[in-house]
C-alpha positions as CSV (number, residue, x, y, z in Angstrom):
1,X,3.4,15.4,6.9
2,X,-0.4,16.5,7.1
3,X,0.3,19.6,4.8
4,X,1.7,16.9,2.0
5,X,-1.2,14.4,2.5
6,X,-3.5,17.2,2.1
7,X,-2.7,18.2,-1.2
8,X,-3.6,14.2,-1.8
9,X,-6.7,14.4,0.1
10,X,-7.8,17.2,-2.0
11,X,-7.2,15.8,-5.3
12,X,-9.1,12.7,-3.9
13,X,-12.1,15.3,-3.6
14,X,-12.4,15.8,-6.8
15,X,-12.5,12.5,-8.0
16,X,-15.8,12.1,-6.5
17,X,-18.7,12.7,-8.6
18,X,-22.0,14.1,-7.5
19,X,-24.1,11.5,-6.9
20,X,-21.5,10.2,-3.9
21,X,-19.7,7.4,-6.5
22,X,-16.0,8.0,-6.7
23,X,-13.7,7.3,-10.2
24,X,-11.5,4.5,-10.0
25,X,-8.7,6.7,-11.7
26,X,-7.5,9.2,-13.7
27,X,-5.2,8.1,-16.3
28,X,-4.0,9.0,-20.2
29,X,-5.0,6.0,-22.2
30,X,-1.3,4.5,-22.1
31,X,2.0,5.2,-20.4
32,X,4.1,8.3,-20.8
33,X,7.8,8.1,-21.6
34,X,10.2,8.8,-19.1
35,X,9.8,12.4,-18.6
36,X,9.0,15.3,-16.7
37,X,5.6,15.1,-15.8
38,X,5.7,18.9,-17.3
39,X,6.2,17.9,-20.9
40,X,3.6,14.9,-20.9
41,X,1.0,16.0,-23.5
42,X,-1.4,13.3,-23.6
43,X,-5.1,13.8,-22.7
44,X,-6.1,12.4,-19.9
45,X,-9.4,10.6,-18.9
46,X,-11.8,10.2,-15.4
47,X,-12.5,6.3,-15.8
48,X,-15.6,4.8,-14.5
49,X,-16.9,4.9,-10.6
50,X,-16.5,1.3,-9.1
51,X,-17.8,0.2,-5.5
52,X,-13.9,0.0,-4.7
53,X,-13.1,3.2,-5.1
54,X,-16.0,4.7,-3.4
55,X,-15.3,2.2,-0.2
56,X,-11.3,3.1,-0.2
57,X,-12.6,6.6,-0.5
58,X,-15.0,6.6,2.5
59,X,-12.5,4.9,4.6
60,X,-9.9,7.6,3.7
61,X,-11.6,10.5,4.3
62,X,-13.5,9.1,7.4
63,X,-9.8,8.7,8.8
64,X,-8.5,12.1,7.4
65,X,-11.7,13.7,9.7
66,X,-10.5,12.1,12.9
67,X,-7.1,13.2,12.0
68,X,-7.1,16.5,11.0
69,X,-10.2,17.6,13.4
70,X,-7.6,19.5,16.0
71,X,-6.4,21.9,12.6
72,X,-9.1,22.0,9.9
73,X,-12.9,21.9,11.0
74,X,-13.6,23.2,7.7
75,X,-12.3,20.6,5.7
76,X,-12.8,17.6,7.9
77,X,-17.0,18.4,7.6
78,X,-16.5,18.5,4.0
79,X,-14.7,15.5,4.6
80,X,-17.0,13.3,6.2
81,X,-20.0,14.3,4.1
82,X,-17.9,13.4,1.3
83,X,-17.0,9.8,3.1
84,X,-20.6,8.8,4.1
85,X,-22.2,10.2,0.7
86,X,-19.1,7.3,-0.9
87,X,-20.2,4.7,1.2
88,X,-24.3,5.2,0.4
89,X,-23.3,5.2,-3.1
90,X,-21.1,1.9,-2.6
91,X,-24.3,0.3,-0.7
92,X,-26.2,1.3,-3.5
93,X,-23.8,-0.2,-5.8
94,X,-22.0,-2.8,-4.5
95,X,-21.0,-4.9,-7.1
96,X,-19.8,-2.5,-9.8
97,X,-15.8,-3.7,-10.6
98,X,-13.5,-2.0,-12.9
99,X,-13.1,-4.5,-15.7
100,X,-10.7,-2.8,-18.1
101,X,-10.7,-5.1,-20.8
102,X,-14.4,-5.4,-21.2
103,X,-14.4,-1.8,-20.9
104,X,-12.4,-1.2,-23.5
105,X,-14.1,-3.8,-26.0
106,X,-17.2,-2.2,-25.3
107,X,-15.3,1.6,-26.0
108,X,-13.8,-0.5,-29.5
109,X,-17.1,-0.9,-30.7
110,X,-17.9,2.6,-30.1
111,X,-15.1,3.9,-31.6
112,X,-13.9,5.4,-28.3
113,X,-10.1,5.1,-26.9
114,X,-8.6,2.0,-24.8
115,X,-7.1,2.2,-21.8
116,X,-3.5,0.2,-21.5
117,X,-2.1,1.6,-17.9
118,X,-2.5,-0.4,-14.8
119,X,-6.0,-2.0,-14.7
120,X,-5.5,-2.4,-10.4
121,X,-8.9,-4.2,-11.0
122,X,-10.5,-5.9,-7.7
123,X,-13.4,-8.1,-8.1
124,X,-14.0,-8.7,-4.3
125,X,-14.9,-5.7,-2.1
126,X,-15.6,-7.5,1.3
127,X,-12.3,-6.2,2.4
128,X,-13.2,-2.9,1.3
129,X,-16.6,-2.5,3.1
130,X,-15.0,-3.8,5.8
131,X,-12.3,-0.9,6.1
132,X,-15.1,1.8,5.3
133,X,-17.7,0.5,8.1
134,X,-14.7,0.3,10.5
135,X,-13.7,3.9,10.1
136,X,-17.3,5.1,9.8
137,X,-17.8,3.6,12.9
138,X,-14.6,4.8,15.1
139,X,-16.1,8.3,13.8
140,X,-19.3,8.2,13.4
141,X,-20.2,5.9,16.7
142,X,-23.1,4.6,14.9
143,X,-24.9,1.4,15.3
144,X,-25.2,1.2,11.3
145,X,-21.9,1.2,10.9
146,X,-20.8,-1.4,13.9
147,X,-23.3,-4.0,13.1
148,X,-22.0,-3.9,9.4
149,X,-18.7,-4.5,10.5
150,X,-19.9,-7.1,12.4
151,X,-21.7,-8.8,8.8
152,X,-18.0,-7.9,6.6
153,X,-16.3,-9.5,9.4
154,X,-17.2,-12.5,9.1
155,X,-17.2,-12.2,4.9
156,X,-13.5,-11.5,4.8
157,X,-12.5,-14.1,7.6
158,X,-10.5,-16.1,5.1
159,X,-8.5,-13.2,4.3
160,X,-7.3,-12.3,7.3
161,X,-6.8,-15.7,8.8
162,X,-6.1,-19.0,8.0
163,X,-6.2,-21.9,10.1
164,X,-7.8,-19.8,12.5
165,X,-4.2,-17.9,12.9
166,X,-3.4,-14.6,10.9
167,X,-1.6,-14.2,7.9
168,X,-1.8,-11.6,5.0
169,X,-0.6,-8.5,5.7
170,X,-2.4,-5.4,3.8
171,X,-1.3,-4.5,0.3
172,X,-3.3,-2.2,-1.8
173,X,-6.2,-5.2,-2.6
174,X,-6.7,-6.5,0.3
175,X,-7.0,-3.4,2.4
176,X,-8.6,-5.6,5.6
177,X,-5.9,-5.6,7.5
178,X,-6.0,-1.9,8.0
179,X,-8.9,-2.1,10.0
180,X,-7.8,-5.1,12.1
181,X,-4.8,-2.3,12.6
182,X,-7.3,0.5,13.2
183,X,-9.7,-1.5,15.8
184,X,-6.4,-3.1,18.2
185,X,-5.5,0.7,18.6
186,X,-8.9,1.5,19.6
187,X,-9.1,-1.6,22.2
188,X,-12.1,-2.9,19.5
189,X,-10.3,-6.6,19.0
190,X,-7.4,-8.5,20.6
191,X,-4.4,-8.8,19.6
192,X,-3.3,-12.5,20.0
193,X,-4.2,-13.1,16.1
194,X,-1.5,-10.7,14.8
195,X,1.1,-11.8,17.7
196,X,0.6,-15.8,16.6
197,X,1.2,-14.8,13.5
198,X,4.9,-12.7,14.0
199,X,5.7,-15.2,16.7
200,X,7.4,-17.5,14.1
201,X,9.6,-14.9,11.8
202,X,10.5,-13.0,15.5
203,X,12.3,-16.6,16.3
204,X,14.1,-17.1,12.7
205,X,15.6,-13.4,13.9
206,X,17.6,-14.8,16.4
207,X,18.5,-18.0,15.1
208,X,18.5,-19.2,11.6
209,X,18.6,-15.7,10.0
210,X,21.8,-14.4,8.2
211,X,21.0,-11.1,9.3
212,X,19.2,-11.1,12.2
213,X,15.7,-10.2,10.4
214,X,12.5,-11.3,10.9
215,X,12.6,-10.7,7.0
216,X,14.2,-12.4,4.0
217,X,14.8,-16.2,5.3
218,X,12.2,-18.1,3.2
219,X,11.8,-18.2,-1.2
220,X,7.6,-17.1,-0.6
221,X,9.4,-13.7,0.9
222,X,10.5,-12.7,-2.4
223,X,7.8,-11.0,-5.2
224,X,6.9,-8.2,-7.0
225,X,7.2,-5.4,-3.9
226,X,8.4,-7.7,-1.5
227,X,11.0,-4.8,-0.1
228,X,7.3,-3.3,0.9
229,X,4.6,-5.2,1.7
230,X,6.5,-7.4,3.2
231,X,9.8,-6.6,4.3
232,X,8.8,-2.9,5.8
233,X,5.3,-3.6,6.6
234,X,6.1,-6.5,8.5
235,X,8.3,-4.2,10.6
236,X,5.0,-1.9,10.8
237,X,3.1,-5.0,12.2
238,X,5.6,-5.0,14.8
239,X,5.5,-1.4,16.0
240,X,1.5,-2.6,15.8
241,X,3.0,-4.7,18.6
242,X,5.3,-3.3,20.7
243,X,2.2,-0.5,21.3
244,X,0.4,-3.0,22.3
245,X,2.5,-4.8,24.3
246,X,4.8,-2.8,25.3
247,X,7.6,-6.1,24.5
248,X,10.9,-4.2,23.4
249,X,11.3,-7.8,21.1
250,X,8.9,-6.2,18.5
251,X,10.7,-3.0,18.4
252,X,13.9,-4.4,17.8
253,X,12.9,-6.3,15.1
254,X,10.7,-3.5,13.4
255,X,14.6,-1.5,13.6
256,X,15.8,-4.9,11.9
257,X,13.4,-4.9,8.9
258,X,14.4,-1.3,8.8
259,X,18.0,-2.5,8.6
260,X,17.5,-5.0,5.9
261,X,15.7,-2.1,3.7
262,X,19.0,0.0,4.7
263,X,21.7,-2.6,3.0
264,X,21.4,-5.3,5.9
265,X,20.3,-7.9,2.9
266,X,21.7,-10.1,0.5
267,X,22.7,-8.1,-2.4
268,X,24.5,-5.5,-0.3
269,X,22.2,-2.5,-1.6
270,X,20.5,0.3,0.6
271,X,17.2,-0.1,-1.3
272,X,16.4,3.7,-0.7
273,X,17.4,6.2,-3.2
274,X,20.3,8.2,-1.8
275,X,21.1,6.8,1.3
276,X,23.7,4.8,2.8
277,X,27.4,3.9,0.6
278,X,26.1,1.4,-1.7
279,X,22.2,2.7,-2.6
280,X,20.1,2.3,-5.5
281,X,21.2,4.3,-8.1
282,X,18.9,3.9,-11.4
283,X,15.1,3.0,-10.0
284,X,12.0,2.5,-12.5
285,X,10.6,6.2,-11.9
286,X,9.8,8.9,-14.4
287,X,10.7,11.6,-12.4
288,X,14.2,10.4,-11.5
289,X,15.1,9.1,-14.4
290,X,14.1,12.6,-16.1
291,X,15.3,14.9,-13.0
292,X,18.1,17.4,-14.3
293,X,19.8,16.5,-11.3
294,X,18.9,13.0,-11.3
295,X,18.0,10.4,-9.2
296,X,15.7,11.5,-6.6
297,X,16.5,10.4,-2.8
298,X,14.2,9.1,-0.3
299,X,12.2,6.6,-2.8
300,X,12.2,2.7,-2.0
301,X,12.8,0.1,-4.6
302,X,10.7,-3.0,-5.1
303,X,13.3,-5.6,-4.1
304,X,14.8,-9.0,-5.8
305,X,11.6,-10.4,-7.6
306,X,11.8,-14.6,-8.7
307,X,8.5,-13.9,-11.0
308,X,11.0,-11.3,-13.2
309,X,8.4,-10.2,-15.1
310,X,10.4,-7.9,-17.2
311,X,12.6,-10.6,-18.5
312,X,9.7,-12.2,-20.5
313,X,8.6,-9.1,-21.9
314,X,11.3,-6.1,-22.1
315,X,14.1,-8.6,-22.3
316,X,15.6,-7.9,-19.1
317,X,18.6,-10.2,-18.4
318,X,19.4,-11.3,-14.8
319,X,22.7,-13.4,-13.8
320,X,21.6,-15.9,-12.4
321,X,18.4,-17.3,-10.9
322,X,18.2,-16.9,-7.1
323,X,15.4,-15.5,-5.4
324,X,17.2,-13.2,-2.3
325,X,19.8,-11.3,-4.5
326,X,20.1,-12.3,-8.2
327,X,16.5,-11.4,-9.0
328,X,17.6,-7.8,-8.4
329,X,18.8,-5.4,-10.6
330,X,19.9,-2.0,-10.0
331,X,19.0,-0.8,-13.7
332,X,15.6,1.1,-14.9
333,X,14.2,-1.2,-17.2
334,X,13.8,-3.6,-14.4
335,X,10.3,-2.4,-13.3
336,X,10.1,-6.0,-11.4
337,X,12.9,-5.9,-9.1
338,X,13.6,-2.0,-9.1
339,X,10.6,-0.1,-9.6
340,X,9.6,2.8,-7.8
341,X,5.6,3.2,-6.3
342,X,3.9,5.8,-4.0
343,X,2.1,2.7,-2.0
344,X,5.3,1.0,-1.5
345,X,7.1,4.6,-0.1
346,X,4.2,4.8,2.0
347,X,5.4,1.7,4.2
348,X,9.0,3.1,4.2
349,X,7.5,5.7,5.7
350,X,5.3,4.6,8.1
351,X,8.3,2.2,9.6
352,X,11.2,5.0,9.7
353,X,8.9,7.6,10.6
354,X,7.2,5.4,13.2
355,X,10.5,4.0,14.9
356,X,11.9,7.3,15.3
357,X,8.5,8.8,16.7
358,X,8.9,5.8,19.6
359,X,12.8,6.5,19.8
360,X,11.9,10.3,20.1
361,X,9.3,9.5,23.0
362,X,12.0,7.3,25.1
């Protein structure tokens, strides 16, 4: 696992420019077919350094020094040079958002290319500094860093609660949630906020739920991801939980949202690529759909999505409209229900990987 986030991390490196600011991406100006990443031809282009990207930057590679100190000294100094250098920069700069259509009416009039792939613009960064100063801070110990949490804290409050009570889990912009994460494992904040807010889906498990999930019982559960951020990372938040409390309630349910991502759902489909007797077969993803051997296994599909984005513009046609089973199609043109993304594995992931690492411990 550390050995394959490295070759991330150090990709990530080079995407930071001298002066500390970091590119928001790297991209050809539109989308490939589906093919091999091996036969796409297409130049490709380092797009503008935003305060976003430097922030998601600092807080990853502060992290990454904490947790590969015990096997790469080397790295992890280059590593958290690299983070506070992204964060100066983002201080410096902290209100420069990637805006790709005004970028590319301003590259129109210069006669330079436009960019079409996914903007994944983000026009407020509170949440951002807020992740950065928190990891600077858990490795750094400084007083900088701390009383600036302190400051983003407060900025982001709405984000994180409402009502005074917790609601909206992390998702790749709104990344505040993974510091609230980072600073109950430290003993840095409590815990009640986060346990308010699972209180209410933990009952639906045992009582009005079909299948026994904290998961899957209301029409706001279903969206563009939804098998993700919120079905498996709502099973993360509980193993947040159980750690902390040690209540074997939180664990069971983080093994239920597992279940529901395993074929335990409405449509009857193991939303992992091959796994389980009915799995997804024919996901949105490049490299499957141009594997000589096909589709790839281990890869988690987006899940039944109301908003069915693809019907309005790539003509997908779904049976009927009904948000827990009929808005998914197991078919590759349906990039809204069946889509396949690297921040949407990662929650897969971090739920089997993490229930097995507690079930190993036992």
């Amino acid at each position: 696992m550390l050995s394959e986030a490295m070759y991330n991390l150090c990709w990530m490196l080079t995407m930071q420019d001298t002066d500390g600011g970091v590119y928001h991406k790297l991209t050809e100006p539109a989308f490939e077919g589906f093919i091999r990443p091996d036969q796409c031809r297409k130049p490709r282009y380092v797009v503008m350094k935003t305060t976003a990207a430097a922030l998601d930057f600092a807080a990853t590679m502060a992290l990454a020094t904490r947790v590969y100190a015990p096997y790469d000294p080397d790295f992890c100094e280059q590593a958290k040079e690299a983070a506070i250098r992204a964060y100066d920069w983002a201080v410096e700069h902290p209100e420069v958002y990637y805006d790709q259509p005004k970028m590319n009416e301003d590259m129109k009039q210069c006669g330079e290319v436009e960019i079409t792939t996914g903007a994944y613009d983000d026009f407020d960064v509170n949440d951002e500094f807020y992740w950065a100063e928190v990891e600077l801070y858990l490795l750094t110990g400084e007083e900088q860093y701390k009383a600036n949490v302190k400051d983003h804290a407060g900025a982001i409050a709405n984000t994180l609660t409402k009502d005074g009570k917790y609601y909206l889990p992390a998702t790749w912009g709104n990344v505040a949630e993974l510091a609230y994460l980072e600073l109950l494992l430290q003993g840095k904040t409590d815990a009640d906020a986060l346990l308010t807010y699972l209180a209410p889906y933990l009952d639906e498990a045992d009582t009005i739920s079909v299948f026994r999930s904290p998961y899957g019982n209301r029409e706001s559960d279903f969206f563009w991801g939804c098998n993700s951020e919120g079905c498996c990372w709502r099973g993360v938040e509980c193993l947040y939980a159980y750690r902390l409390t040690g209540d074997e309630k939180y664990l069971i349910n983080a093994e239920r949202c597992l279940n529901y991502v395993l074929g335990q759902n409405a449509t009857g489909f193991c939303y992992v690529t091959g796994f389980g007797t009915h799995p997804t077969k024919d996901p949105h993803h490049r490299l499957s759909y141009s594997h000589p051997k096909g589709t790839l296994p281990g890869f988690l599909a987006g899940g039944p999505n109301p908003a069915r984005q693809d019907a309005a513009t790539d003509g997908v046609k779904y049976p009927k409209n009904v948000p827990a089973d009929e808005s998914y199609l197991d078919y590759q043109p349906s990039y809204a229900s069946n889509e396949v993304t690297i921040n949407w594995n990662v929650t897969l992931f971090a739920l089997s990987a993490g229930i097995d690492a507690l079930f190993e411990n036992e």
